[in-house]
C-alpha positions in Angstrom: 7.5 37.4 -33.0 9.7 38.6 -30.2 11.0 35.7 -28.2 9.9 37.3 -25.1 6.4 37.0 -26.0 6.1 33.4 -27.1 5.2 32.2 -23.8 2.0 34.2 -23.6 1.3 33.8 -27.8 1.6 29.7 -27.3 -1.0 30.3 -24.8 -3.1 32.6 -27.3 -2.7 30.5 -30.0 -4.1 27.7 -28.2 -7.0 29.5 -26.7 -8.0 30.5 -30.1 -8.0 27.1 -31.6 -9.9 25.7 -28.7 -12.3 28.5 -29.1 -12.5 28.7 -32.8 -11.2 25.6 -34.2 -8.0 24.5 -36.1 -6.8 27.1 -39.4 -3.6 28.0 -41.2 -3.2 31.2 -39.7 -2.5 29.4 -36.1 0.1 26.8 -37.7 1.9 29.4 -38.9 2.0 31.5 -35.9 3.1 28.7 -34.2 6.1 28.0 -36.6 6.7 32.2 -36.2 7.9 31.6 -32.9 11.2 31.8 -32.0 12.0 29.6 -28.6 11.6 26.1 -30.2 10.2 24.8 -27.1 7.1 26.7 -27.2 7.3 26.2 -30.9 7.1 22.9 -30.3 4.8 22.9 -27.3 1.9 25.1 -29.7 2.3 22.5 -32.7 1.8 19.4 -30.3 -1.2 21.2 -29.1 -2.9 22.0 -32.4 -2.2 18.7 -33.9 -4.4 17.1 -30.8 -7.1 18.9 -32.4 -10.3 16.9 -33.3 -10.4 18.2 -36.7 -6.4 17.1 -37.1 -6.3 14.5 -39.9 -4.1 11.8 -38.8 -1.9 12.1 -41.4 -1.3 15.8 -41.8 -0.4 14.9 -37.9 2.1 12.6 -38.6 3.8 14.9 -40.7 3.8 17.2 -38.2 5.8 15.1 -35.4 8.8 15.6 -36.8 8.8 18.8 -37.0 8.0 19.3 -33.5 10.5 16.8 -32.1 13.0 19.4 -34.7 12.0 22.3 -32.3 12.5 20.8 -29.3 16.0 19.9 -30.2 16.7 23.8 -30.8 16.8 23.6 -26.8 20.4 22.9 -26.1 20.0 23.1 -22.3 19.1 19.4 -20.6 17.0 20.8 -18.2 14.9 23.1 -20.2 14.5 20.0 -22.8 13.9 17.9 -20.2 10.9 20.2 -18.9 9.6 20.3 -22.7 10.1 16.4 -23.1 7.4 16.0 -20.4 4.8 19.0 -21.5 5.4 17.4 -25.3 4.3 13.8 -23.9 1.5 15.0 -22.1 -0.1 16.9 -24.7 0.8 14.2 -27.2 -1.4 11.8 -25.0 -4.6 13.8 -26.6 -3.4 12.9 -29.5 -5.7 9.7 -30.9 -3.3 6.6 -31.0 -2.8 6.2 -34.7 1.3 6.0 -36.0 1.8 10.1 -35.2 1.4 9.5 -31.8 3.6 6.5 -32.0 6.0 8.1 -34.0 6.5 11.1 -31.6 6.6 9.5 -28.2 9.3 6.7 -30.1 11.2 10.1 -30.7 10.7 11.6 -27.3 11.8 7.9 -25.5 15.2 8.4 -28.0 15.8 11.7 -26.6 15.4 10.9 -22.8 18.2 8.7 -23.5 20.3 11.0 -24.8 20.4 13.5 -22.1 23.4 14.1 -20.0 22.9 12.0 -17.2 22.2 13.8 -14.0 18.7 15.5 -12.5 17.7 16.3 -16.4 17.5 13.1 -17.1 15.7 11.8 -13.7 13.0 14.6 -14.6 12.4 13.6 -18.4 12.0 10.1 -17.0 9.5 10.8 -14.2 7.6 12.9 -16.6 7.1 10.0 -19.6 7.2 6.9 -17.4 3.1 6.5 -17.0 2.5 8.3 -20.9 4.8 5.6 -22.4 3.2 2.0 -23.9 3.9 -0.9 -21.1 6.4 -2.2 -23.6 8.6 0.7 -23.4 8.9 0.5 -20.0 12.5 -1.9 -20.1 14.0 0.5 -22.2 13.2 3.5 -19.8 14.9 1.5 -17.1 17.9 0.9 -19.1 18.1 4.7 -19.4 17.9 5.4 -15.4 20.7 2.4 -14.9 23.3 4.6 -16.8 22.4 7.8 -15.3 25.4 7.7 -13.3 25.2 8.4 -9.7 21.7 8.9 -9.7 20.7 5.8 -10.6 18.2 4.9 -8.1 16.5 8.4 -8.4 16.1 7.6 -12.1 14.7 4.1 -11.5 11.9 5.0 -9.1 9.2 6.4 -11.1 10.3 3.1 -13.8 10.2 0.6 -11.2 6.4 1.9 -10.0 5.0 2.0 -13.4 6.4 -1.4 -14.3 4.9 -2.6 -11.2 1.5 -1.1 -12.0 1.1 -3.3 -15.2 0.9 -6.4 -12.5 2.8 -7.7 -15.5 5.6 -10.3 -13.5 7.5 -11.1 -16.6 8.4 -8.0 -17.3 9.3 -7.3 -13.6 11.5 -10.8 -13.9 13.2 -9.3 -17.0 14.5 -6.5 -14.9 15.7 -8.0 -11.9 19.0 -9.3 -13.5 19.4 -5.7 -14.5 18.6 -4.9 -10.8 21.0 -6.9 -9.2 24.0 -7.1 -11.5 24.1 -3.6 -10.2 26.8 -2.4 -6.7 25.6 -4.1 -3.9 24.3 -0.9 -2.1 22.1 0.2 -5.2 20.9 -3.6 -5.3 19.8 -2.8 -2.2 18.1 0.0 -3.0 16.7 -1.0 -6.4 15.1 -4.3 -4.6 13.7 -2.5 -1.3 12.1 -0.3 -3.7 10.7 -2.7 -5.6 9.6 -4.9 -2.6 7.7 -2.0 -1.2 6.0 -1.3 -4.9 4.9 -5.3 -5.1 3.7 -5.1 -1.7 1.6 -2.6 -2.3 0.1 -4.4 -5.6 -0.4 -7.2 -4.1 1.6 -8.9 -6.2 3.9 -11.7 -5.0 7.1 -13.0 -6.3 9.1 -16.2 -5.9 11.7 -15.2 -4.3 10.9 -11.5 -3.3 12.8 -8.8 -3.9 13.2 -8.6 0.0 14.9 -12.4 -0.2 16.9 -10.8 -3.6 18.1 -8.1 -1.1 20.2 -9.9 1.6 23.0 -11.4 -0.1 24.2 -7.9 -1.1 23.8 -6.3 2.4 27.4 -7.2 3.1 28.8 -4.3 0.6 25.8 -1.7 1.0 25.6 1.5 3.0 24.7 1.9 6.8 21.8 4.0 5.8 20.8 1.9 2.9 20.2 -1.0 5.2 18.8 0.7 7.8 16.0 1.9 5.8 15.7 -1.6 4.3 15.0 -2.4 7.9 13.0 0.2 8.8 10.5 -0.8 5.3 10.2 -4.4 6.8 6.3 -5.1 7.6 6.3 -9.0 8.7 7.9 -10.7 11.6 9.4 -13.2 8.9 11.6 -9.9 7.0 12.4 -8.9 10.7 14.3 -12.2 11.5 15.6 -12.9 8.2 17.3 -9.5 8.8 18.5 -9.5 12.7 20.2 -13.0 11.3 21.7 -11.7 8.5 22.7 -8.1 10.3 23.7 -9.8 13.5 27.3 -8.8 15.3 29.0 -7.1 18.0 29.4 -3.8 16.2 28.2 0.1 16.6 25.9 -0.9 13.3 25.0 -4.6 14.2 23.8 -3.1 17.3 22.1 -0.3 15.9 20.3 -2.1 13.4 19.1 -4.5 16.3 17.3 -1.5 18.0 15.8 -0.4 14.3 14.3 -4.0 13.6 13.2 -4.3 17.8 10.7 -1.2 16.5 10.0 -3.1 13.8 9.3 -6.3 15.3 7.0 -4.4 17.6 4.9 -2.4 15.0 4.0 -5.8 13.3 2.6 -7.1 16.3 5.5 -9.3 17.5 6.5 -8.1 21.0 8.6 -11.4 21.7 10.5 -11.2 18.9 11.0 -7.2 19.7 12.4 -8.1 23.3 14.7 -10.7 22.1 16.3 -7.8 19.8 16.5 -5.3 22.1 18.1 -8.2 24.8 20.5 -8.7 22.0 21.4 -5.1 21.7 21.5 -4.3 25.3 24.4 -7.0 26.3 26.4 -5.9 22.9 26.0 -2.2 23.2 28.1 -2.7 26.7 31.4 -3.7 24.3 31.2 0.3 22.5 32.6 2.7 23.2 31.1 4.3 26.5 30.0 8.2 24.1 28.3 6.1 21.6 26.8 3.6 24.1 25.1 5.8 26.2 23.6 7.3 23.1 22.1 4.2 22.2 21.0 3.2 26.1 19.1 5.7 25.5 16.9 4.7 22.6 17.2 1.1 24.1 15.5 2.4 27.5 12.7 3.8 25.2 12.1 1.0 22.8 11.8 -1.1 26.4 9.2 1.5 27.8 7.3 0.8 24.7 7.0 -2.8 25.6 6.2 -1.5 29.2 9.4 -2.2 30.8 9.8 0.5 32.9 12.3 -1.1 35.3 14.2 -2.4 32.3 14.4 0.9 30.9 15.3 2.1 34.4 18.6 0.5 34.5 20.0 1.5 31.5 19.2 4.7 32.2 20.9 4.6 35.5 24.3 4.8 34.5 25.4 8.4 32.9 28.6 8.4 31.0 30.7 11.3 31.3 31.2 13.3 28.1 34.3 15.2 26.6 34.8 18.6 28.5 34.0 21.3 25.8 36.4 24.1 24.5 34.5 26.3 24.9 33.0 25.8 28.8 29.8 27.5 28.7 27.3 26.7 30.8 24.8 27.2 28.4 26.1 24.1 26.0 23.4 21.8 25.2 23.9 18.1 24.7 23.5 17.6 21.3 21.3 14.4 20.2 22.4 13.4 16.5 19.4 15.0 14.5 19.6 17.4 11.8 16.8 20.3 10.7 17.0 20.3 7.1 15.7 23.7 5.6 15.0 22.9 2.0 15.5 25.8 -0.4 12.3 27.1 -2.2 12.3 30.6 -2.6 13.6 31.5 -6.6 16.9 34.0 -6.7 20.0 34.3 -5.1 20.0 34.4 -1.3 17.6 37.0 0.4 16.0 37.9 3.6 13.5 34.9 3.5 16.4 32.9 3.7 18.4 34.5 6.4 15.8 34.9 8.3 15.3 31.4 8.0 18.9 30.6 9.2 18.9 33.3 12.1 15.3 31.1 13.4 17.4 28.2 12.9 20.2 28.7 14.7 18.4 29.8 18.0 16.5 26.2 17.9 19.0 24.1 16.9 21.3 25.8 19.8 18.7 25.2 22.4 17.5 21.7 21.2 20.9 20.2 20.8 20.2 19.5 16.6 22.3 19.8 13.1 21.6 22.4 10.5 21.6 21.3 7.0 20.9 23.3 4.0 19.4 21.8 1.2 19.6 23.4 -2.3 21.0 26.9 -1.0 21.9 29.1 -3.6 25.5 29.6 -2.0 28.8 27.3 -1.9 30.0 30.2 0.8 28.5 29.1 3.8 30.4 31.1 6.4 29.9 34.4 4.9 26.1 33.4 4.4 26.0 33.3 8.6 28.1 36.3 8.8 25.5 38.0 6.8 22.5 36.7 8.8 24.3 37.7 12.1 24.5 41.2 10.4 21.0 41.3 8.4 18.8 39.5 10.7 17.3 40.6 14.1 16.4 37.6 15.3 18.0 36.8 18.7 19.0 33.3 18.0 21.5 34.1 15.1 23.6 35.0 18.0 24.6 31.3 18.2 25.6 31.0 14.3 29.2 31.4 15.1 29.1 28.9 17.8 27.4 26.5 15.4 29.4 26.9 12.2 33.0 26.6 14.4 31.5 23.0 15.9 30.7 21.9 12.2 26.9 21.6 13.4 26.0 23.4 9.5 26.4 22.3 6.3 25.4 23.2 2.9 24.2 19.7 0.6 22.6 18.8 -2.2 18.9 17.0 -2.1 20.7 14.1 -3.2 23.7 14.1 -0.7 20.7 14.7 1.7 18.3 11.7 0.4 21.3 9.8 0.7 21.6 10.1 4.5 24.9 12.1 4.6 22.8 13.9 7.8 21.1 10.9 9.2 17.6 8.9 7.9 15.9 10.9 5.8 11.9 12.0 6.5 9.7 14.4 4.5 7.7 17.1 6.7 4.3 16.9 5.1 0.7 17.6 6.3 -0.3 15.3 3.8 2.3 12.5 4.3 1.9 9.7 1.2 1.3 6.5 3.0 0.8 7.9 6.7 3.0 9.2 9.0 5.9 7.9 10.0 6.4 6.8 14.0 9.4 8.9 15.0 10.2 7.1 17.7 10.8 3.6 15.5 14.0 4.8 14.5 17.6 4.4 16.3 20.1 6.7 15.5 20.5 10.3 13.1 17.3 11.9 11.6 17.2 14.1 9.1 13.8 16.0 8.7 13.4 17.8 5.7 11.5 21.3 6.4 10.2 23.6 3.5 10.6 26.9 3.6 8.2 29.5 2.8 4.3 28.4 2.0 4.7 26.1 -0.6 6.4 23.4 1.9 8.4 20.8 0.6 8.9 20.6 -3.5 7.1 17.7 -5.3 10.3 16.3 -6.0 11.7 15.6 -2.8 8.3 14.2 -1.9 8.4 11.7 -4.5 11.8 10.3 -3.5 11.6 10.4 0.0 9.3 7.6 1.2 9.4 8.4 4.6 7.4 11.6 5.6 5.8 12.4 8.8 2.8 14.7 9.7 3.6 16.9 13.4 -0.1 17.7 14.4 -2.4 14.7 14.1 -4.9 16.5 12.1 -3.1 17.5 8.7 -2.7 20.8 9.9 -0.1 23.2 8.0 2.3 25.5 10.1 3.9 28.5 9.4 7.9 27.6 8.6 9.1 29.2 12.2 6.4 27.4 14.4 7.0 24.0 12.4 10.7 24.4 12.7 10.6 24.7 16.7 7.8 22.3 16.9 9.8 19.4 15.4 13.0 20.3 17.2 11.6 19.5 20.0 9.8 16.4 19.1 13.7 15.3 17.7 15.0 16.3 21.0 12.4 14.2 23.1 13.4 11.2 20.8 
């Protein structure tokens, strides 16, 4: 059978069995074809048919886990690891099943590490017995440099067996790791617990603060921003405390912190803290942070102690290029996620060109995640010359002043733009509160009508909903909408 057809005959072949029942003829047109994923993919299917004897079955899964491995591409096996486990779960649990999910848990930890790897593991980590789980967890610790990606779908379905042995058995695993993926292995976990309702002795929270010394700014910041008890709020300002850009910064994060947990005393004395270091920073970055000071003060309804930090303006660097028209900028970042399939096209200049006009008038970052281009200024050049839009006028203006990049989902979940936060209209968790967080943001937009992809979603915990009603927005609307929501911040 032509290879270009087996898509559409593993379909057929399956139809017909559901419709007609299992025979010979629709084995071996499922061993005729040639991609050994869908080869694979048509067995698994037929051998969850009622009228499979359980041991033809298990003579079977061998030969399917033999197809799959014709795939020599991580990704592509990575994708037919997860169909294979999900079709196997129709399969009645008798030895074949075992037997083929044993073989699909060896070959998850054989993949190259890297996204293939994080995907295979997302895909098997609720199909997988309980008792698996360890070993899965094992394999996300060595996916190198993705690590924490890899754990997250693990670490939930570990915590979803309430089963607190096995969660002790992995926290020496946990935090023999660097201190700043300690930190992120153990927030993660503490949210996941907190949600269960289960409760440890110490908590992963506790676990987290010895290695807050060698972790990341915006590791620690999100550790602060996922506090939700005035006890986790102290425990933090004493551990984070100092005279520093960060120490103060992460004074006016846990202030909004304090204050969403219903502890306005304990907010004040933060933001008391912040305001008489903040004076020793340098006078461009202090004025920055006056500024979210003055607002986290207003929140407690301070006006008059807003008022006088607001009072005094600091005078910034004259600009090289002295137009009148320069905006100051305010330390956000739009983050257009790449969605559309191909190279680059008109959806995505046109994209840019909207960007560019917004971003110029709102003061904000462009960041670019997942473009299909490593050539970013001859992407603007060909937006200034293929788009009509009147803001890609201000692309060259942007690209000399470093205002856009070109990153990776993970350079971008990592904070390289600021604090990462998922547009959604249906954000996991609620919506976010904007205005709880001091310093960069970096708001991931989809492009096109899909929105965001599933996969950003899943490993960004933070997400936040513009309208109030769950309402979705057409890309160029939502894009100008949440500029100026950043911009207000």
């Amino acid at each position: 059978m032509d290879e270009r057809h087996d898509p559409s005959a593993c379909r057929r072949i399956l139809r017909e069995a559901r419709e007609n029942g299992l025979s010979r003829k629709l084995f071996d047109m499922a061993q005729d074809l040639q991609d050994g994923i869908y080869r694979a993919e048509a067995l698994c299917g037929l051998c969850g048919h009622e009228e499979m004897d359980e041991e033809d079955r298990f003579e079977w899964a061998p030969i399917i886990v033999e197809s799959m491995l014709d795939e020599e591409r991580a990704w592509r096996l990575a994708e037919s690891i997860g169909i294979i486990a999900k079709s196997a779960g129709n399969w009645p649990g008798g030895r074949a099943r075992k037997a083929l999910m044993q073989d699909i848990i060896g070959m998850t930890g054989e993949l190259p590490a890297g996204e293939a790897r994080v995907d295979a593991l997302k895909s098997i980590a609720n199909r997988v017995s309980k008792q698996k789980l360890p070993e899965l967890f094992l394999f996300a610790l060595e996916n190198d440099g993705m690590e924490a990606k890899a754990a997250r779908p693990i670490m939930k379905a570990i915590v979803a067996t309430g089963d607190k042995q096995m969660i002790d058995e992995i926290i020496p695993l946990v935090t023999d790791a660097s201190p700043d993926l300690s930190v992120k292995f153990l927030d993660n976990l503490h949210r996941l617990t907190n949600q269960a309702d289960l409760t440890l002795e110490p908590s992963a929270f506790e676990l987290a603060l010895p290695f807050l010394d060698g972790a990341d700014f915006e590791t620690i910041r999100t550790l602060c921003s996922h506090s939700n008890h005035p006890d986790e709020v102290r425990m933090l300002a004493e551990k984070l405390s100092g005279v520093d850009e960060d120490s103060v910064r992460f004074m006016v994060t846990l202030a909004g912190r304090a204050d969403r947990v219903g502890d306005a005393e304990l907010a004040r004395e933060l933001l008391e803290t912040a305001s008489q270091n903040v004076e020793d920073l340098d006078p461009h970055i202090a004025i920055r942070i006056k500024k979210n000071l003055a607002k986290a003060f207003e929140r407690l309804g301070d006006s008059e102690r807003a008022e006088k930090l607001t009072t005094v303006r600091t005078p910034s660097a004259p600009s090289t290029r002295q137009s009148s028209r320069d905006i100051e900028r305010v330390g956000h970042t739009m983050a257009l996620v790449g969605t559309y399939d191909g190279s680059i096209g008109t959806p995505h200049l046109r994209a840019l060109a909207r960007a560019s006009g917004i971003a110029w008038g709102f003061g904000l970052d462009i960041a670019l995640i997942d473009w299909p281009t490593d050539d970013l200024e001859s992407l603007c050049e060909r937006a200034q010359k293929e788009s009509g839009t009147a803001g890609v006028n201000h692309l060259p203006s942007l690209l000399e002043s470093n205002r856009i990049q070109l990153l990776s989902i993970d350079d971008a979940l990592r904070g390289v733009a600021g604090h990462p936060i998922a547009t959604t209209h249906q954000p996991k968790g609620g919506s976010v509160d904007l205005t709880t967080y001091d310093g960069g943001i970096c708001m991931f937009i989809g492009l096109g009508r899909h929105g965001l992809p599933e996969n950003l979603l899943n490993n960004c915990s933070d997400q936040f909903e513009l309208t109030g009603i769950g309402a979705s927005l057409e890309t160029a609307v939502a894009m100008g909408a949440i500029a100026q929501r950043l911009a207000d911040l």
